[in-house]
C-alpha positions in Angstrom: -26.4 8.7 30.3 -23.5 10.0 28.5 -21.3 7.4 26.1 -18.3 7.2 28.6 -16.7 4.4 25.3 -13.7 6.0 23.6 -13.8 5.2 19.5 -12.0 1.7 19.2 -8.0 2.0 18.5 -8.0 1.2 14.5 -5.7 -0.8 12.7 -5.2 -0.1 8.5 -3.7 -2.5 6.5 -3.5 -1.8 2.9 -2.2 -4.1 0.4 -0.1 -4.5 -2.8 -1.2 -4.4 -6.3 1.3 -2.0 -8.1 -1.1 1.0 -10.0 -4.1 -0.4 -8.5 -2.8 0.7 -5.0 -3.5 3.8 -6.3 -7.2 3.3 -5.3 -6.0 3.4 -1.3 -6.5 7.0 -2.0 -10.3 7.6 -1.4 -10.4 5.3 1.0 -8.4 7.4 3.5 -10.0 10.7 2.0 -12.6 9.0 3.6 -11.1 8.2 7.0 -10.5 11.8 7.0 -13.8 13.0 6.5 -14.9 11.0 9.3 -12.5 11.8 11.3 -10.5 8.8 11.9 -7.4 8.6 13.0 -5.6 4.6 12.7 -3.4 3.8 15.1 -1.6 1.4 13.4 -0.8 1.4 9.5 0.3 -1.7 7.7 1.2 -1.4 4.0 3.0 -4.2 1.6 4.5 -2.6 -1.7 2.4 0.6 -3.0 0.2 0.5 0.5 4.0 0.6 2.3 4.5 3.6 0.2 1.1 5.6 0.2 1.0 4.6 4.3 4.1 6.1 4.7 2.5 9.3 3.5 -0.1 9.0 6.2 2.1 8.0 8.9 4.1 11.1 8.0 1.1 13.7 7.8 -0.1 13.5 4.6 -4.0 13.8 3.8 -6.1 11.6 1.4 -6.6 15.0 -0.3 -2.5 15.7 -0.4 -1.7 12.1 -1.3 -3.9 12.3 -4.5 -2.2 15.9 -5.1 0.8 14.8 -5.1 0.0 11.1 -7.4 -1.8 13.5 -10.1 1.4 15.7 -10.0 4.2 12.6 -10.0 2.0 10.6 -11.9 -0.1 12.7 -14.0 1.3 11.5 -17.3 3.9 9.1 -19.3 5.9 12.4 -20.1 6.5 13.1 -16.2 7.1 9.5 -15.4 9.5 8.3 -17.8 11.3 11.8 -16.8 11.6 11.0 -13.3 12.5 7.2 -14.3 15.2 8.5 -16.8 17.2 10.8 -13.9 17.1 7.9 -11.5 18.1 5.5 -14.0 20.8 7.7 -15.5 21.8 9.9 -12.5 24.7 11.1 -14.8 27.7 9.7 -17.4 28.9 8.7 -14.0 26.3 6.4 -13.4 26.4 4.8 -16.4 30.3 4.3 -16.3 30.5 2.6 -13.2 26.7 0.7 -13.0 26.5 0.4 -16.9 22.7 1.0 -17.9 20.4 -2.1 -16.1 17.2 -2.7 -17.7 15.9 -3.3 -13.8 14.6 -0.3 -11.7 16.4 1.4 -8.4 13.8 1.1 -5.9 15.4 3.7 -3.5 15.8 5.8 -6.4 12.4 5.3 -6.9 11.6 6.0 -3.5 13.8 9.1 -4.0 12.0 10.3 -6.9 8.3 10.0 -6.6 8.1 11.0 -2.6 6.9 14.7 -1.8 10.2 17.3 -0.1 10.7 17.0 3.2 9.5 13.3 3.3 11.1 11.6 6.8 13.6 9.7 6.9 13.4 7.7 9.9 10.4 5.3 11.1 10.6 7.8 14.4 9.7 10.8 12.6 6.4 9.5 11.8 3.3 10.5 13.4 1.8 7.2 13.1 3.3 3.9 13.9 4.1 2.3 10.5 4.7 -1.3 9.7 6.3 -2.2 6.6 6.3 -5.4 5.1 9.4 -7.0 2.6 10.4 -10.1 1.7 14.0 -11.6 2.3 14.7 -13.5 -0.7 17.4 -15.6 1.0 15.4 -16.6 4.1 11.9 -17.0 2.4 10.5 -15.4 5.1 8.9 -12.3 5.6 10.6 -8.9 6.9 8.8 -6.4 9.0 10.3 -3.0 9.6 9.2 -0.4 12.1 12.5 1.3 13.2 15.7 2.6 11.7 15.8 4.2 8.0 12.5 4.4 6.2 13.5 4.4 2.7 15.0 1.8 1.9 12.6 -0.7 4.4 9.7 1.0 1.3 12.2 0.1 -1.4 12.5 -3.1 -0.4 8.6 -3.5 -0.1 8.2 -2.2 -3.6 10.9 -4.1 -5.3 8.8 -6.5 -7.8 11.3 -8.9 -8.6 12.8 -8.7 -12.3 11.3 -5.4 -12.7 13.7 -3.8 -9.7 16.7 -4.4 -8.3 16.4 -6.5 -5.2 17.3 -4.0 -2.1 20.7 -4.9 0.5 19.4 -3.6 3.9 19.4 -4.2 7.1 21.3 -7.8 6.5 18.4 -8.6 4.2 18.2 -9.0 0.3 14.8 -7.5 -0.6 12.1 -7.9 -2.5 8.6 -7.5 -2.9 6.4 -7.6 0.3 3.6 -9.0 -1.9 5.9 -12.3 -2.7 5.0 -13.6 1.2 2.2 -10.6 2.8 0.0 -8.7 0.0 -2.1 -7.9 2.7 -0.3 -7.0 5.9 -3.4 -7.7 8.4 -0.9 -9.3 11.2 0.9 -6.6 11.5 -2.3 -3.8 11.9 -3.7 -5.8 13.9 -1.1 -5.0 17.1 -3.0 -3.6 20.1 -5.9 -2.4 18.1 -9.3 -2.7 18.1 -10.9 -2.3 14.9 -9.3 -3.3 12.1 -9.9 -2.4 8.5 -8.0 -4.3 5.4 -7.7 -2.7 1.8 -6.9 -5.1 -0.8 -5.9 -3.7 -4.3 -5.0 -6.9 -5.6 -8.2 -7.1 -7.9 -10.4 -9.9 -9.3 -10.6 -12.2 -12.5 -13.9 -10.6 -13.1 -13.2 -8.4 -15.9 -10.3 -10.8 -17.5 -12.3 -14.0 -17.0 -13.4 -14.6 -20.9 -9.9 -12.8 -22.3 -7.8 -15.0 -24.3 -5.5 -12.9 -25.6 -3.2 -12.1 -23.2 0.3 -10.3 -23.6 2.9 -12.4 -21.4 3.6 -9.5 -19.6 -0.2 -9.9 -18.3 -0.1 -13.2 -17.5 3.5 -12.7 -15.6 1.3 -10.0 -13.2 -1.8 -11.9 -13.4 -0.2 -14.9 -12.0 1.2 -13.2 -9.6 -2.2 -11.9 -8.5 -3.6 -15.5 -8.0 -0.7 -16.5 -5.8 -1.6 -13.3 -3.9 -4.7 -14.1 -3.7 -4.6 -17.2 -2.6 -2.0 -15.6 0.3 -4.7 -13.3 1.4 -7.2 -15.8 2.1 -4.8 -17.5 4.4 -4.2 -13.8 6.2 -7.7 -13.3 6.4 -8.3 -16.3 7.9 -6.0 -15.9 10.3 -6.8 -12.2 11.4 -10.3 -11.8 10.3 -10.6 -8.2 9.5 -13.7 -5.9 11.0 -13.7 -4.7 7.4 -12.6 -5.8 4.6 -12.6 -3.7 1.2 -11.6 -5.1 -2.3 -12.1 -2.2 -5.2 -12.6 -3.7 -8.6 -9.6 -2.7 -10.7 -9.0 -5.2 -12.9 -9.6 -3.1 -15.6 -6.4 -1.1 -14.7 -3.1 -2.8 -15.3 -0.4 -3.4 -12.9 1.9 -0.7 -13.9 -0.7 2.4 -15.6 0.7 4.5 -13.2 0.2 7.4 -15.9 -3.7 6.6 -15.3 -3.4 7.5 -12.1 -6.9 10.4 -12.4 -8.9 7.4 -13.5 -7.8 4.9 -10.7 -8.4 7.3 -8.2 -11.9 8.3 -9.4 -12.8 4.5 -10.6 -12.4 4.0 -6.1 -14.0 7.1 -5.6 -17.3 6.2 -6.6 -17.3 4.0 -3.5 -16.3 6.5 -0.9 -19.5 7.1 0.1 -21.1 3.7 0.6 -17.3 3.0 2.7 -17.8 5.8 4.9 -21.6 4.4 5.8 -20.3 1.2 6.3 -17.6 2.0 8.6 -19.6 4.8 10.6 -22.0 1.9 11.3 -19.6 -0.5 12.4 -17.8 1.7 14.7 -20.7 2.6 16.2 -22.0 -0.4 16.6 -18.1 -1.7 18.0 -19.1 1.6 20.5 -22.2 0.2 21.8 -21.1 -3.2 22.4 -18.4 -1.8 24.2 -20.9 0.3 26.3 -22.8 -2.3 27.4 -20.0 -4.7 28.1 -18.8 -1.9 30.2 -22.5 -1.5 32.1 -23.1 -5.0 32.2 
């Protein structure tokens, strides 16, 4: 008898964790090579940016193309941060020069030509995850301008500019959702969550950290502990935590090594999921001749 069972509608949810988001990347090579589609995304902070490229179109394959070549090294970064910083005398007559980041200008900078502008001109639903620094609550955006809802989702407080949209003062996703697994998990199925905040396990005998590490490493426990209470909540159908504590928060510039460091587990990911699906498939089936 044939398998009448569609595939199960997949939620994605990928999380936070600055340079080490950058290991989202296989992962959804992956998804492509077995040929699934989600039909949500959720992303909080880097996972609201590199989802937005997958809402919009983008392959794993073209997302890493395009991090090697806005990423590739400190030369090209610090020349794309030194335009938006600057953006002329102009700017720096009427802003004077701010020691904190644009995160629209950011946004601007480091997205690919042609990238959409509006939640609607996505080709899959995309949920993106801020904080509102006067509410303490999070923000959820899934309509209206896309930009600036992934500015404010990237906006690490101190380092950027909090971002005035939508009646909201933004910042950070991470602050309240590292891992957006509520909001993937709307009318799906299946649902997968990708969490680049990392692990002690690397840093657990260091002593001698720079204050600028244990700023972001204290940031990760309080993320951590956040994403326990997520998962608790909506208990993903798998779960995926790369190692990357090697990496730090902002080595954007080391972007080939992140990438591959995650690559090395495409293969056992791919496995993994095929199995569950399947197995989500046949339970399905028989519910369905039972």
């Amino acid at each position: 008898m044939a398998n009448t069972v569609s595939g199960p509608r997949i939620g994605v949810a990928l999380g936070g964790g600055s340079a080490r988001g950058l290991t989202h990347i296989p992962y959804i090579e992956a998804m492509d090579e077995l040929g699934i589609k989600p039909s949500v995304i959720s992303g909080t902070s880097i996972g609201a940016l590199i989802g937005a490229g997958w809402a919009a179109g983008m392959s794993g394959a073209e997302l890493r193309e395009h991090s090697y070549n806005v990423l590739g090294t400190m030369r090209i970064i610090a020349g794309k941060l030194w335009a938006t910083q600057l953006r002329g005398i102009g700017g720096i007559l009427k802003n004077g020069i701010s020691m904190q980041l644009d995160a629209t200008s950011i946004v601007d900078a480091f997205t690919p030509p042609g990238f959409p502008n509006e939640f609607k001109d996505l080709k899959i639903p995309l949920y993106v995850v801020a904080t509102d620094y006067q509410s303490w609550h999070q923000v959820v955006f899934s309509s209206g301008h896309l930009r600036p809802a992934i500015a404010g989702s990237i906006a690490i407080p101190s380092l950027f500019k909090p971002v005035t949209h939508a009646n909201h003062i933004l910042v950070d996703g991470g602050v309240v959702n590292p891992l957006p697994l509520d909001q993937a998990d709307i009318d799906t199925d299946f649902l997968i969550g990708i969490d680049v905040n990392g692990d002690p396990s690397e840093g657990i005998t260091k002593t001698d950290h720079k204050a600028i590490d244990m700023w972001f490493g204290s940031a990760q426990i309080m993320m951590h502990s956040l994403t326990a209470h997520m998962m608790a909540a909506y208990p993903p159908d798998m779960y995926i935590r790369p190692h990357v504590a090697s990496f730090g928060a902002m080595e954007f510039w080391r972007v080939k090594e992140i990438v591959g460091h995650a690559e090395k587990e495409k293969d056992r990911f791919k496995r993994i999921l095929d199995a569950k699906i399947e197995a989500w498939m046949a339970k399905q089936q028989k519910v369905k001749v039972g």
